[in-house]
LUMPA-322363 format. One line per 4 residues: their letters; for each residue x, y, z of N, C-alpha, C. Coordinates in pm, 1 decimal. Example, Ala and Ser with C-alpha at 12.3 -4.5 7.8 and 13.67 -1.06 7.14 Angstrom:
AS> 1319.0:-569.0:780.0:1230.0:-450.0:780.0:1320.0:-330.0:780.0; 1285.0:-225.0:708.0:1367.0:-106.0:714.0:1290.0:3.0:787.0
! end
This chain:
XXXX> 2399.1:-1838.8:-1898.7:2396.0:-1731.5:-1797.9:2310.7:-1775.3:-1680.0; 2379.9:-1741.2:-1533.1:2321.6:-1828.9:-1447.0:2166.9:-1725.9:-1384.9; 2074.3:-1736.9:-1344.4:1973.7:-1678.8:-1282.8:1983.3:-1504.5:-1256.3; 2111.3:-1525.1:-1115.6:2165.9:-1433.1:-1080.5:2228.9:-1329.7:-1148.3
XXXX> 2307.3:-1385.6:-1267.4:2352.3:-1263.1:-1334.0:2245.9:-1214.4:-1458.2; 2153.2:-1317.3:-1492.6:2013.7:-1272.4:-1567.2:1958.3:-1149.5:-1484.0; 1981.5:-1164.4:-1392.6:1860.3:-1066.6:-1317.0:1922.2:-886.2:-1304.3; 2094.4:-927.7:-1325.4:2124.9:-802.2:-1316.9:2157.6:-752.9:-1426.9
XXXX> 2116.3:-780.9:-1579.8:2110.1:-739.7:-1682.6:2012.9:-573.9:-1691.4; 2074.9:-518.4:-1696.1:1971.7:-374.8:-1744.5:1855.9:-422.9:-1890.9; 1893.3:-501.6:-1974.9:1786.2:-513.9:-2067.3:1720.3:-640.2:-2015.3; 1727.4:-686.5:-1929.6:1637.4:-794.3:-1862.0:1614.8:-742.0:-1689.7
XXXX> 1546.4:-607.8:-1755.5:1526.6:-594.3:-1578.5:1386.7:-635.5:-1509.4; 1287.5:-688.0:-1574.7:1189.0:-823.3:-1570.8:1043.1:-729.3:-1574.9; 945.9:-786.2:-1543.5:835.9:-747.1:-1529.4:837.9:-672.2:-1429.9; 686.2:-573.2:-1464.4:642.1:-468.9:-1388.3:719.5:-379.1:-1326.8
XXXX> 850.6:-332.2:-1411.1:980.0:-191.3:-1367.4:902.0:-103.9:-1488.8; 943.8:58.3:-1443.5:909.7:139.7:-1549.6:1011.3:114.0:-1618.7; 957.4:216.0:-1760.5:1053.4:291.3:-1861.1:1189.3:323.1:-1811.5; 1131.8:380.8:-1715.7:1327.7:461.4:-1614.7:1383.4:358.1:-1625.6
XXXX> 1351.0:277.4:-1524.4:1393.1:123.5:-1462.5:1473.6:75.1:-1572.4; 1428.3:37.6:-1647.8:1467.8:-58.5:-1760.2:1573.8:14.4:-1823.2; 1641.7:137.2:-1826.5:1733.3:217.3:-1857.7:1868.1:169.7:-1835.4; 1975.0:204.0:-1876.2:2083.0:156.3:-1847.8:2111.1:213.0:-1681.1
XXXX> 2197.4:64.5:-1622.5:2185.0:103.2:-1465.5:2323.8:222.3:-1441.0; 2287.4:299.4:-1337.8:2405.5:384.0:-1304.5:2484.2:332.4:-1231.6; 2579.0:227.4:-1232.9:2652.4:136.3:-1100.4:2749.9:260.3:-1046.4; 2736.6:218.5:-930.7:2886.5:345.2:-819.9:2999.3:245.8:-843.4
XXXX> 3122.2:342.0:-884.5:3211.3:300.4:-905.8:3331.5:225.6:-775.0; 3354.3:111.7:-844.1:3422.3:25.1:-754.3:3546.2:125.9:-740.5; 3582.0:56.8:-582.2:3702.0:151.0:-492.0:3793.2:128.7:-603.6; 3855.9:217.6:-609.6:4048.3:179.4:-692.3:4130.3:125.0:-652.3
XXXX> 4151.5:112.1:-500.9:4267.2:41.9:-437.9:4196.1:-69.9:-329.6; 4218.9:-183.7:-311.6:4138.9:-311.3:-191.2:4192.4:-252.3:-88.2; 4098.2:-296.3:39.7:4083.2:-295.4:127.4:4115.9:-385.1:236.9; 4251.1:-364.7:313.9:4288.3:-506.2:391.4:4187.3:-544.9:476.1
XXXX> 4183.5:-715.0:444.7:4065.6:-708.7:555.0:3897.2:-755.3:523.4; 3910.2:-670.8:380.3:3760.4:-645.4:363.6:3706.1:-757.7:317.2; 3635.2:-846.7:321.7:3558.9:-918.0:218.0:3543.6:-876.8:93.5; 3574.6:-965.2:6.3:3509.1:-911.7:-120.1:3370.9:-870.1:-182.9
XXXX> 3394.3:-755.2:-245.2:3273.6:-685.1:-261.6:3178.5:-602.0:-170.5; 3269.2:-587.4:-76.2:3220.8:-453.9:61.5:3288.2:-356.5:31.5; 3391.8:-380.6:-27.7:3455.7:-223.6:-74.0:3413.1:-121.4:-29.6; 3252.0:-126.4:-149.3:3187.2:-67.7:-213.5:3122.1:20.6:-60.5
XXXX> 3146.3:-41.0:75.0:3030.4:-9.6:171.5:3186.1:59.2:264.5; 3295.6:62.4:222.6:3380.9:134.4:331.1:3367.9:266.5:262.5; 3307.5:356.6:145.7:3285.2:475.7:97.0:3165.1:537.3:102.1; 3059.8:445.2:184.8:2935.0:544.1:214.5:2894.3:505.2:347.8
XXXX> 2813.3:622.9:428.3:2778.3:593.9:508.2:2586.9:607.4:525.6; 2554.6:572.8:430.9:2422.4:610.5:423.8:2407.9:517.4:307.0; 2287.2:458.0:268.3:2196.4:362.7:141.0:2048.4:392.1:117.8; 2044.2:381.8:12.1:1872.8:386.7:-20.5:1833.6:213.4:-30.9
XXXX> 1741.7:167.1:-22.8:1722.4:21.0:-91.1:1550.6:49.8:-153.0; 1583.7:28.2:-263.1:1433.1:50.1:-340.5:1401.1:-96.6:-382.2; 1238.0:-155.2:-306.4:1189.9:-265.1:-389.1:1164.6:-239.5:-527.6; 1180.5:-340.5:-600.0:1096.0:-296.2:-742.6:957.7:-350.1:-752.5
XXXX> 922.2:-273.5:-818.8:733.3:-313.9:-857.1:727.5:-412.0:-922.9; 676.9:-538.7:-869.0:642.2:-634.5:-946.9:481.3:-665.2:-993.5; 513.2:-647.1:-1140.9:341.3:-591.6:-1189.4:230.5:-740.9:-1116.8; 276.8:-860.5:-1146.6:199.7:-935.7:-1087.3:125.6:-924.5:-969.1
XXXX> 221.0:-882.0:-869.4:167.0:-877.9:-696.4:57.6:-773.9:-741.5; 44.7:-661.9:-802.2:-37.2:-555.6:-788.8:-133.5:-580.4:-864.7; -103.6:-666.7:-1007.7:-279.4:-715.5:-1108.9:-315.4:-818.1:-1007.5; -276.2:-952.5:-961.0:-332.2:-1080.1:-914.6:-311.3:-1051.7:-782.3
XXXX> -208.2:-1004.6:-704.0:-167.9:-1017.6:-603.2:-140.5:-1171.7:-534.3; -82.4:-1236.0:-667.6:19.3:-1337.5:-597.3:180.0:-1310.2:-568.7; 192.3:-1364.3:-457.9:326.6:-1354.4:-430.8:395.7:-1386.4:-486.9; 506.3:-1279.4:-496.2:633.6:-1326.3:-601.8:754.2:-1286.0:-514.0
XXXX> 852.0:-1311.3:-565.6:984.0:-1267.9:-510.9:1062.6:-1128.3:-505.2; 1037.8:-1097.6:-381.5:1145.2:-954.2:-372.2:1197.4:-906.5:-462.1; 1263.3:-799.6:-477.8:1375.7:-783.6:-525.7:1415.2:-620.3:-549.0; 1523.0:-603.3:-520.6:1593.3:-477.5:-436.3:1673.0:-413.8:-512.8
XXXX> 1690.4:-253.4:-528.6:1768.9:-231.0:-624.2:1854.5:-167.0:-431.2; 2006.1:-127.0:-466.4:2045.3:-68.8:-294.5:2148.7:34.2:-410.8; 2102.9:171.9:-344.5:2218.2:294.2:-388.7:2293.4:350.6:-308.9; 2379.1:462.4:-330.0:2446.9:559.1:-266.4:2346.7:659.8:-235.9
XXXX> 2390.3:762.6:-203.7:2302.4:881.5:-161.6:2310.2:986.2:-346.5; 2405.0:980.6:-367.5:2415.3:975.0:-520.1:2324.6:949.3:-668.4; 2235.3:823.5:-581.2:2139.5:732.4:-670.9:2196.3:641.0:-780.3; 2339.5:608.8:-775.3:2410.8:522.0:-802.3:2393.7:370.4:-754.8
XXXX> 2389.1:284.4:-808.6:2369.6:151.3:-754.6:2486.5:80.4:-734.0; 2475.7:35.0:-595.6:2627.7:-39.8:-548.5:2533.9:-184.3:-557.2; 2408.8:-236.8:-515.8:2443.7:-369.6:-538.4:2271.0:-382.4:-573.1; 2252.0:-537.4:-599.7:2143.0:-575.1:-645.0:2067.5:-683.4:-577.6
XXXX> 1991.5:-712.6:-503.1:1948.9:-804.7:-424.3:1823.7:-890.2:-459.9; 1857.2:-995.1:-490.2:1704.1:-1054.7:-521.1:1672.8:-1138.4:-446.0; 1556.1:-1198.4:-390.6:1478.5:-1327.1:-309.5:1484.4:-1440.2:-374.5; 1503.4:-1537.6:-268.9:1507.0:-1702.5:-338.4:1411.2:-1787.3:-205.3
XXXX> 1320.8:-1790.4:-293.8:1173.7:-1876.4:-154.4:1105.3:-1973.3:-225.4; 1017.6:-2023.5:-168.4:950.6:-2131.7:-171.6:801.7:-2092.5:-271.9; 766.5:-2109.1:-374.6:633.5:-2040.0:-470.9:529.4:-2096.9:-320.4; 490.2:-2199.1:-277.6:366.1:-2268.4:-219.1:397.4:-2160.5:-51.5
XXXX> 494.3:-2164.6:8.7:553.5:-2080.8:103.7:499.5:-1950.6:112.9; 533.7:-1909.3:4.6:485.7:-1713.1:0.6:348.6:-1693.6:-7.1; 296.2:-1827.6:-55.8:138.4:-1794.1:-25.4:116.2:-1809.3:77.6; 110.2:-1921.5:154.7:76.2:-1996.0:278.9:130.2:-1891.0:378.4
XXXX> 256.4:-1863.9:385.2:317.6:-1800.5:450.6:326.2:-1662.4:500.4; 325.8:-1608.2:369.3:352.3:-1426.8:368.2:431.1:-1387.5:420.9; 455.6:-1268.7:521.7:573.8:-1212.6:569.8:651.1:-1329.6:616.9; 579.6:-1391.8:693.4:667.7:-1505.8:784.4:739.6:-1602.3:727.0
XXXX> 733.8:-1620.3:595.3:829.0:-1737.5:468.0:979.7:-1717.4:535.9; 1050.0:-1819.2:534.5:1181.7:-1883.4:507.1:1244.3:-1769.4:313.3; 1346.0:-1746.1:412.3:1400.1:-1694.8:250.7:1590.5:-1701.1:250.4; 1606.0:-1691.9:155.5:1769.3:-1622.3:122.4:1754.7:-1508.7:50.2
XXXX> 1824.2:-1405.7:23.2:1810.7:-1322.3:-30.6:2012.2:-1315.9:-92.3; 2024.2:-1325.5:-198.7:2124.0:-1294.6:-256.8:2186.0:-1140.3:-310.0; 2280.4:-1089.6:-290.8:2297.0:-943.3:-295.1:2407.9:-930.3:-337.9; 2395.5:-894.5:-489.9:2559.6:-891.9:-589.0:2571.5:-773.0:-615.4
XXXX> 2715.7:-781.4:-680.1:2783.2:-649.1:-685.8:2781.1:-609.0:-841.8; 2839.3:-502.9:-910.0:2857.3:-476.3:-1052.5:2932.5:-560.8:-1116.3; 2958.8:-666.0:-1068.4:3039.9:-767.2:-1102.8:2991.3:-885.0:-1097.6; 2857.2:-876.8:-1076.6:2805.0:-995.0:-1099.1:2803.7:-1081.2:-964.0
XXXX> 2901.6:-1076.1:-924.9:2918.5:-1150.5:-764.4:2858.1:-1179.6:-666.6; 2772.5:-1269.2:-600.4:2718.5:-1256.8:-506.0:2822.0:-1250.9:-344.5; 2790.7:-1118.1:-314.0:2919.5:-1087.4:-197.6:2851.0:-1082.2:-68.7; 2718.7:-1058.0:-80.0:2632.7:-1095.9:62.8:2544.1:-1183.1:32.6
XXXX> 2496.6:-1282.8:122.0:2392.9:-1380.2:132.6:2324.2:-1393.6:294.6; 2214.0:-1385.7:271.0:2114.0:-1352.0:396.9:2010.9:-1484.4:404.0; 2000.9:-1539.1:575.2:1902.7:-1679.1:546.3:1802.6:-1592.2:634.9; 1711.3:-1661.9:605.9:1593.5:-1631.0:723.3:1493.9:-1751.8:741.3
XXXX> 1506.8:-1804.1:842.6:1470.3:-1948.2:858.8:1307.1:-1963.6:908.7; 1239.2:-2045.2:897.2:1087.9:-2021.6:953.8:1062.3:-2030.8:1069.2; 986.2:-1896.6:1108.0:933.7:-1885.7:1279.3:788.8:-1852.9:1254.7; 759.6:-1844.9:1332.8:609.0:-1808.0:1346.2:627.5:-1652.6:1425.9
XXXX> 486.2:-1573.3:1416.4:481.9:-1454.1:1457.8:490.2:-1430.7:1629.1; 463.7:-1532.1:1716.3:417.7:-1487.8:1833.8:546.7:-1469.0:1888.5; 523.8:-1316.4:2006.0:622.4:-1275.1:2071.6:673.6:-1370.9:2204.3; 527.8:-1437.8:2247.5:510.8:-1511.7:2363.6:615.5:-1624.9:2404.4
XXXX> 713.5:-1694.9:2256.1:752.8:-1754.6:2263.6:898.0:-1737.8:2233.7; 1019.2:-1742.6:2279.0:1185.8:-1754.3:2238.6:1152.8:-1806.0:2110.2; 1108.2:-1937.0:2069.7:1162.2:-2028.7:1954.3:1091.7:-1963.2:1863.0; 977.3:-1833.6:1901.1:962.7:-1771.9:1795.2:1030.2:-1623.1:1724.1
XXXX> 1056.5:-1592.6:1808.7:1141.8:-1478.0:1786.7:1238.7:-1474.0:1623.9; 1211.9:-1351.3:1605.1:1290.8:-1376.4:1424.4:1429.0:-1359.9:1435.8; 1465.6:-1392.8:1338.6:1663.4:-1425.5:1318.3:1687.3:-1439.7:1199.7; 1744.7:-1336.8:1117.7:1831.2:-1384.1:999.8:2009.5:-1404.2:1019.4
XXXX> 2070.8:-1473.2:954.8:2209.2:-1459.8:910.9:2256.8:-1373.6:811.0; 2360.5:-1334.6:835.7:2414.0:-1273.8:685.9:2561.8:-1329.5:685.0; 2567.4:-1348.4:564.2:2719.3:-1429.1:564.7:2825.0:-1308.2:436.6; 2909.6:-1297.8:443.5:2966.5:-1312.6:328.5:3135.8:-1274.4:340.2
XXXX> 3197.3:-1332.8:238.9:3152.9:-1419.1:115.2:3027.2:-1506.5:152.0; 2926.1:-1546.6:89.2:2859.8:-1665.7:104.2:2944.8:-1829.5:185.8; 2898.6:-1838.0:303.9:2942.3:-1929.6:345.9:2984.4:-1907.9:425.7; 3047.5:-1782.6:436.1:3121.9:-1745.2:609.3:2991.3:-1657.1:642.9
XXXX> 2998.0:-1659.0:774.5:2954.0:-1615.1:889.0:2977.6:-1479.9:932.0; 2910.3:-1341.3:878.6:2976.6:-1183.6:948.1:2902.8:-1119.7:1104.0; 2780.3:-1217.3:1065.5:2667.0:-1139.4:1212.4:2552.3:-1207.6:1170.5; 2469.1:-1161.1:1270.9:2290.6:-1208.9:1316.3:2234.1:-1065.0:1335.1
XXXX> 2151.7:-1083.6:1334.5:2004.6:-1000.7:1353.5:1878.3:-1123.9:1394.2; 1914.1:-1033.0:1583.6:1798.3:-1109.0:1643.7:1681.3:-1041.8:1680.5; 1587.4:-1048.6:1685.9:1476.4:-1020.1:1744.2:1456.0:-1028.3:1895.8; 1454.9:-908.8:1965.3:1454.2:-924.8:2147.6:1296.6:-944.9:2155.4
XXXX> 1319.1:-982.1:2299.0:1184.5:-1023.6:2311.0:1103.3:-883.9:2413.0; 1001.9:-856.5:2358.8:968.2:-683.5:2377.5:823.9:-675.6:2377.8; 725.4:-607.2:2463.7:623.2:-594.6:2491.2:562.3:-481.2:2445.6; 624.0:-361.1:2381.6:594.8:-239.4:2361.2:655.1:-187.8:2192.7
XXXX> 799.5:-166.7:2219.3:871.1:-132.6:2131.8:960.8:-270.9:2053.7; 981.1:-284.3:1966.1:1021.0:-351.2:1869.6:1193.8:-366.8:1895.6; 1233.3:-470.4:1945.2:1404.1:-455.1:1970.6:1444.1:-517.2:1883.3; 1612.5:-505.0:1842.4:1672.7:-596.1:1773.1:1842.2:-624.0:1830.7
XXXX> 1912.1:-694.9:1831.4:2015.0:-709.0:1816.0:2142.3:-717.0:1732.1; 2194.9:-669.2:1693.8:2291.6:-695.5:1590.5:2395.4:-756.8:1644.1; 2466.4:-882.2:1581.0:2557.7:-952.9:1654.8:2635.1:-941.5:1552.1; 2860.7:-980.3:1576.0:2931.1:-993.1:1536.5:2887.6:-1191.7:1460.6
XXXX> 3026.5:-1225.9:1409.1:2982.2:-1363.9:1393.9:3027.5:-1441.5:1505.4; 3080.6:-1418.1:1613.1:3073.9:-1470.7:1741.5:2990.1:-1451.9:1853.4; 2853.0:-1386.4:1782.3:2753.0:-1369.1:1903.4:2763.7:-1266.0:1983.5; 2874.7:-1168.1:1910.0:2869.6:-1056.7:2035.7:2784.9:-960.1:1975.4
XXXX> 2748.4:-838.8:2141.9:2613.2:-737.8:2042.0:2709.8:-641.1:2025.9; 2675.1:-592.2:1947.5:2764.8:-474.9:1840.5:2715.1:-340.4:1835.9; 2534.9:-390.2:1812.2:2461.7:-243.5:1780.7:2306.0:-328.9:1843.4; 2249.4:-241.0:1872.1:2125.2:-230.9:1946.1:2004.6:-164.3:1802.3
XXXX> 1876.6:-214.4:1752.6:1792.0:-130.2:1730.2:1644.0:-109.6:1769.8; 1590.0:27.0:1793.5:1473.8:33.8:1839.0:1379.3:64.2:1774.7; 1223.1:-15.2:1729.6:1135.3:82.5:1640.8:1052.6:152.8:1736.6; 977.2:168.7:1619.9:846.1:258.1:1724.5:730.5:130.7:1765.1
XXXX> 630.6:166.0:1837.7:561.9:94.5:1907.8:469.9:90.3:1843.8; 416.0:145.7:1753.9:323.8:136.1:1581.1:346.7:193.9:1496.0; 333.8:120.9:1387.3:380.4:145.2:1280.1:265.8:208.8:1136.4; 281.5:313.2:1086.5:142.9:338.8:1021.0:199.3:318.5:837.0
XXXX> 134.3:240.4:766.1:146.0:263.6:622.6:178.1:400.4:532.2; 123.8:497.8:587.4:104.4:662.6:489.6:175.8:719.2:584.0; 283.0:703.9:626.2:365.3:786.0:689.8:519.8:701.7:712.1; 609.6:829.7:716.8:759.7:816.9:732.6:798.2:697.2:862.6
XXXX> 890.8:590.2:898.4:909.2:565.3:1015.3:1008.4:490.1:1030.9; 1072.6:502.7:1170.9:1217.7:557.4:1212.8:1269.6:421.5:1237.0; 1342.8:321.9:1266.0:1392.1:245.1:1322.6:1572.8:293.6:1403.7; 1574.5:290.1:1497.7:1675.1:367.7:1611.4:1791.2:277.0:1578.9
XXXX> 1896.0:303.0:1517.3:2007.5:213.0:1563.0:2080.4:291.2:1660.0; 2158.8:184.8:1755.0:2171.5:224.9:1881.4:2291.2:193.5:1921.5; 2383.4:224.6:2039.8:2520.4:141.6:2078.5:2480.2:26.2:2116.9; 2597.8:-41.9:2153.4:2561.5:-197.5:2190.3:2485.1:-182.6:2331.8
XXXX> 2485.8:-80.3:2421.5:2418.6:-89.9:2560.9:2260.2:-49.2:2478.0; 2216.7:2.6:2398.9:2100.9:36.7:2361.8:2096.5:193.6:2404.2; 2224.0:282.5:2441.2:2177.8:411.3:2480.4:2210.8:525.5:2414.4; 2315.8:512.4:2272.5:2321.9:633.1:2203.8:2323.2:585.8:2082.9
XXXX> 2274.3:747.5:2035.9:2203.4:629.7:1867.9:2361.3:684.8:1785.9; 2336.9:581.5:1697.9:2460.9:581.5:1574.1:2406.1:593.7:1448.4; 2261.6:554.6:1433.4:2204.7:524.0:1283.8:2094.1:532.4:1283.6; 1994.2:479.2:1149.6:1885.1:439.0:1169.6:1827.0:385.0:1035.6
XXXX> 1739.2:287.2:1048.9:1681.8:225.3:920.4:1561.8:276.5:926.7; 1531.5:375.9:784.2:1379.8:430.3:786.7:1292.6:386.5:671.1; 1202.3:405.1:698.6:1096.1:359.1:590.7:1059.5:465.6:534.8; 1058.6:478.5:398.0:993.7:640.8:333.9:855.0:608.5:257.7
XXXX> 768.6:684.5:300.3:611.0:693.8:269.8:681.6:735.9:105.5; 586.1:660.4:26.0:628.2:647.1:-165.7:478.4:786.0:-218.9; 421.1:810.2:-127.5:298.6:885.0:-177.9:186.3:743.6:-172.3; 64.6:844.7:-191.1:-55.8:776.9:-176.4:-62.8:664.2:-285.7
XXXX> -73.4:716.4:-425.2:-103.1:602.6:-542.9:20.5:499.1:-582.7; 134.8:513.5:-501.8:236.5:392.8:-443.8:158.0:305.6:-356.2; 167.0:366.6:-229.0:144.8:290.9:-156.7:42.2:243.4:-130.4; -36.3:259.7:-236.0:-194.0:158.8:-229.2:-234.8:65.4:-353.6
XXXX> -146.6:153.0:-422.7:-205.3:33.2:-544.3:-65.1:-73.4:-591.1; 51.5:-27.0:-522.1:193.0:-107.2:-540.8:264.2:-187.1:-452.6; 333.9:-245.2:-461.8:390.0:-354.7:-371.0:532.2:-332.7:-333.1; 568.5:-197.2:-298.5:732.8:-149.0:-315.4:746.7:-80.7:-231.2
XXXX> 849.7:-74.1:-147.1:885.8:-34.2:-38.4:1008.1:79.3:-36.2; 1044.1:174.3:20.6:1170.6:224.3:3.9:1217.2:257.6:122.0; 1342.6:223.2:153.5:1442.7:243.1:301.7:1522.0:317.6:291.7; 1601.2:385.7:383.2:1739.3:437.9:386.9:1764.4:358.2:553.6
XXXX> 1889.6:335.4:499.5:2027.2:275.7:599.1:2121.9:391.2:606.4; 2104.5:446.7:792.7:2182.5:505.0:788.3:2344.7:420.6:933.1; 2449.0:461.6:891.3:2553.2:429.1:1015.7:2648.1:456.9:1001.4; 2740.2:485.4:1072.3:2909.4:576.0:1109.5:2959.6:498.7:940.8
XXXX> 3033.4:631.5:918.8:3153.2:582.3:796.6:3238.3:485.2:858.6; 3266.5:479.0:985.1:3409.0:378.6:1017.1:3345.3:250.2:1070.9; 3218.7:270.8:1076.8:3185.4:95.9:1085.2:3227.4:37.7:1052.1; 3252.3:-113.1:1059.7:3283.4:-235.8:1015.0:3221.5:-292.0:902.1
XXXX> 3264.9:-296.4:775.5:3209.9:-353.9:689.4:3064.3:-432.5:666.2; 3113.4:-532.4:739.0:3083.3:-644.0:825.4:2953.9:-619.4:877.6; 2927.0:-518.9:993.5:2826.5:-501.7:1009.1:2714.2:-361.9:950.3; 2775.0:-342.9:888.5:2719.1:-213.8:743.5:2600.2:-371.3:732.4
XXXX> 2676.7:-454.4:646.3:2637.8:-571.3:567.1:2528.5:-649.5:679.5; 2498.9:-691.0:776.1:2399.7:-679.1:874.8:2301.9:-641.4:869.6; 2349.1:-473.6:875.9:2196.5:-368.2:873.5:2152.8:-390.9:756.5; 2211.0:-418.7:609.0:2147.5:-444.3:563.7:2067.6:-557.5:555.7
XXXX> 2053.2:-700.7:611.8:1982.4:-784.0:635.8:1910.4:-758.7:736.1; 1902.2:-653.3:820.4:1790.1:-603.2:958.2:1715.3:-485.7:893.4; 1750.5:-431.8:796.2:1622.9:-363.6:673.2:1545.5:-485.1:613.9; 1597.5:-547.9:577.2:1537.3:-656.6:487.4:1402.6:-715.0:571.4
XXXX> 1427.3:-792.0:707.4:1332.0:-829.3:781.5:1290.5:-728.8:882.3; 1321.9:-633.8:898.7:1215.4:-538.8:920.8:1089.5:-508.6:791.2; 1150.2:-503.7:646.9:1055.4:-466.6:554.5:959.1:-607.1:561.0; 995.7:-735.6:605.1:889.1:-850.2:607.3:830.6:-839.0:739.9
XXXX> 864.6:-802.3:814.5:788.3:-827.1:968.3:693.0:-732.0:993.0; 716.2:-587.7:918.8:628.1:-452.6:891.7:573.1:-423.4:835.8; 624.6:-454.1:699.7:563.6:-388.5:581.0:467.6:-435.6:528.6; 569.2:-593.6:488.8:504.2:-694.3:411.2:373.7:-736.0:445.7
XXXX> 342.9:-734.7:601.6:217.4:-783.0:662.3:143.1:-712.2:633.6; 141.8:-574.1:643.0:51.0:-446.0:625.1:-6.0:-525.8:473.2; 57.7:-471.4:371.8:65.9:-533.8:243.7:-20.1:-641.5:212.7; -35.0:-727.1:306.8:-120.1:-869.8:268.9:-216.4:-855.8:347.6
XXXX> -170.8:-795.1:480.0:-344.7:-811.9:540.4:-425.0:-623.4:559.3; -328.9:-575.1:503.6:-416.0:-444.0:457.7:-423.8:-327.4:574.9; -413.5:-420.5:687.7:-436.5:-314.9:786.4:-293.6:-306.9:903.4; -276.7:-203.3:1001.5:-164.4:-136.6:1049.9:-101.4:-235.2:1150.0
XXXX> -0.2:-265.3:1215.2:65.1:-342.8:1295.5:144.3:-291.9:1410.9; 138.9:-294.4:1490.3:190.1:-309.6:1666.9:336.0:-311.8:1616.1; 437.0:-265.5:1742.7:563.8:-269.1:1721.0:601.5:-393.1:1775.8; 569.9:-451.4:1839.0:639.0:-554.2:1892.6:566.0:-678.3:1877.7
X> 607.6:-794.8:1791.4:535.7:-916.4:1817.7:544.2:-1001.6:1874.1
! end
C-alpha cells in the first residue's frame, strides 16, 4: 500500500486526531453520471459551491513543536468529505524554513486517486522584490496544468491572482490589511477586474484552547456553483498558501502579521 492511500485509511488516521477523527470517514458521494470535460475526480466539485478544509492536529507540533507535515481533511457544507490532502516537504526545510518551505501537497479522492496536485516552489518573504512574490501551481490530473495563484505585488492589502493554465486572470483576491489570530477573517474573491466579489476564502477562529495550544487551522471556500472546475481546484491551492503565508507564520513566530508582504 502506497503512502498516499495509507494516509486515507480511516483506521490509520495517524497521530494526534481525536476519538471522532479516527471514526469511520463520512465520504460525499461520487456524482452518478461523468461530466464532459471534467477532469477526473472534480466531479465531486461541479455539486458544491462552498468547502470546509479542516487541518488535522498533529500531536507532535503541539508536545515538541517540530514541524511536521500538513494535512487536510476538505468537506461539503454537509460535513461529508470529498477529498483528502496531505503535504510532501523537505524534514530539514520545515525547520529552517517554516511558512516559506517549498511543498506539494497531494489531494485524493474516495478513491484513492490523487486528482489535484499543488507545487509551491521556494521564495523568500519580501514584498520589495518580483522574484519574491509567492506562486503555487495546481495541476490536475497531476501533470497537466489547470491555473496559478500569484501573489500581486501590494503595499497595504494582500492581492492575489488566479490564473487559467494559459496565464489568463480569471478571479482577483483581496485580504485584509491585518490579520489577527482570535478572530474570524475574510479573504475577498473577486471578478477578474478586481471589482465584484463572487466568493471568499475565510479563516474560522477554532476558540481560544484551539488556537493556542494546537496547530490546526479551519477555512471555508466559498464560489459560484457554475464555476469552472478547474478553477474551484485553484482556490483550493490559494487557501492552502494563504493558510502558510498567514497562519502558519503567526503559529511559529507567535505574534500577528501585516496583510501584505
Amino acid at each position: 500500500m502506497s503512502e498516499k492511500s495509507a494516509l486515507l485509511q480511516p483506521s490509520s488516521a495517524g497521530p494526534g486526531m481525536s476519538e471522532q477523527d479516527k471514526q469511520q470517514v463520512n465520504w460525499m458521494p461520487a456524482p452518478e453520471e461523468t461530466v464532459p470535460g471534467c477532469p477526473p475526480g472534480l466531479e465531486y466539485l461541479t455539486q458544491v459551491d462552498q468547502l470546509l478544509v479542516n487541518e488535522q492536529v498533529q500531536l507532535m507540533k503541539v508536545v515538541t513543536g517540530f514541524e511536521t507535515k500538513n494535512r487536510y481533511r476538505i468537506l461539503n457544507s454537509l460535513g461529508q468529505q470529498a477529498y483528502f490532502a496531505a503535504e510532501d516537504s523537505d524534514c530539514l526545510l520545515r525547520q529552517c524554513c517554516g511558512p516559506y518551505r517549498p511543498f506539494c501537497i497531494s489531494i485524493l479522492d474516495n478513491a484513492q486517486r490523487e486528482v489535484i496536485h499543488i507545487e509551491r516552489p521556494y521564495r523568500c518573504s519580501s514584498w520589495l522584490c518580483f522574484c519574491c512574490l509567492q506562486k503555487v501551481e495546481v495541476q490536475s490530473p497531476p501533470g497537466t496544468v489547470v491555473g496559478y495563484v500569484k501573489q500581486d505585488c501590494s503595499l497595504i492589502y494582500p492581492w492575489f491572482t488566479i490564473e487559467d493554465a494559459r496565464g489568463d486572470t480569471v478571479l482577483k483576491i483581496k485580504g485584509p490589511c491585518w490579520t489577527c489570530k482570535f478572530c474570524d477573517v475574510e479573504f475577498h474573491v473577486l471578478s477578474a477586474d478586481g471589482t465584484q466579489p463572487v466568493g471568499k476564502i475565510s479563516k474560522h477562529w477554532s476558540g481560544l484552547a484551539k488556537e493556542f495550544f494546537t496547530d490546526a487551522d479551519n477555512f471555508g471556500i466559498q464560489f459560484p456553483m457554475d464555476l469552472d472546475v478547474r478553477m474551484k481546484a485553484v482556490l483550493i491551492g490559494a487557501c492552502f498558501l494563504i493558510d502558510f503565508m498567514f497562519f502558519e507564520e503567526k503559529r511559529n513566530s507567535g505574534g500577528a502579521g501585516s496583510g501584505a508582504h
